[in-house]
C-alpha positions in Angstrom: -136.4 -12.1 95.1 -137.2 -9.1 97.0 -138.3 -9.3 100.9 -140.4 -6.3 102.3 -140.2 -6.3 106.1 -140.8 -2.4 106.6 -142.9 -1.1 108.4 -143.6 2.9 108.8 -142.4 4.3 111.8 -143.5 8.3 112.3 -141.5 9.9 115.3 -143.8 13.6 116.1 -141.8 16.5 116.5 -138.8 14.2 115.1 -136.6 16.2 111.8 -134.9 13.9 108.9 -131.4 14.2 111.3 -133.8 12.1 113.8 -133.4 14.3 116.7 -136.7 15.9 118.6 -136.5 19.3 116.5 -138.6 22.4 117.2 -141.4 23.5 114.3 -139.5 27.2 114.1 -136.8 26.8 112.0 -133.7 28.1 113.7 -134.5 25.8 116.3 -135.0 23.3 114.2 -131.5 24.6 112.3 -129.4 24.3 115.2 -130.3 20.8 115.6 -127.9 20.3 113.2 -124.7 21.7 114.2 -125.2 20.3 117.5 -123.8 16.6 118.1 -124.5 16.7 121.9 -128.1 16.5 121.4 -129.1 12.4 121.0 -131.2 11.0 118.9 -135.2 10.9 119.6 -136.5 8.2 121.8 -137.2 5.4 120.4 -135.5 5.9 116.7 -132.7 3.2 118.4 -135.0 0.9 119.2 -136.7 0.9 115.7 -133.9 0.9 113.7 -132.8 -2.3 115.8 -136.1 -4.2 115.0 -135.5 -3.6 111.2 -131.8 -4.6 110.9 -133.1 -7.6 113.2 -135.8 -8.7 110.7 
């Protein structure tokens, strides 16, 4: 048995490293190589509510 308790969650302006990125692409490069930046608001939060359920 399979349980599906996903639920979509689309962070604007957020890249697949979950970090607020910009649209250009260097900028949106260097989030990347830079592991001072955090994560986007609320990707914590939402990550917490799926382990949870």
């Amino acid at each position: 048995m399979v349980a599906d308790h996903g639920q979509l969650v689309v962070f604007p302006g957020v890249n697949h490293v979950l970090k607020v990125a910009s649209t250009e692409q260097a900028g949106n490069f260097a989030t990347y190589a830079n592991p001072d930046l955090p994560l986007a608001g609320g990707v914590v939060e939402a990550i917490t509510v799926f382990i949870k359920n």
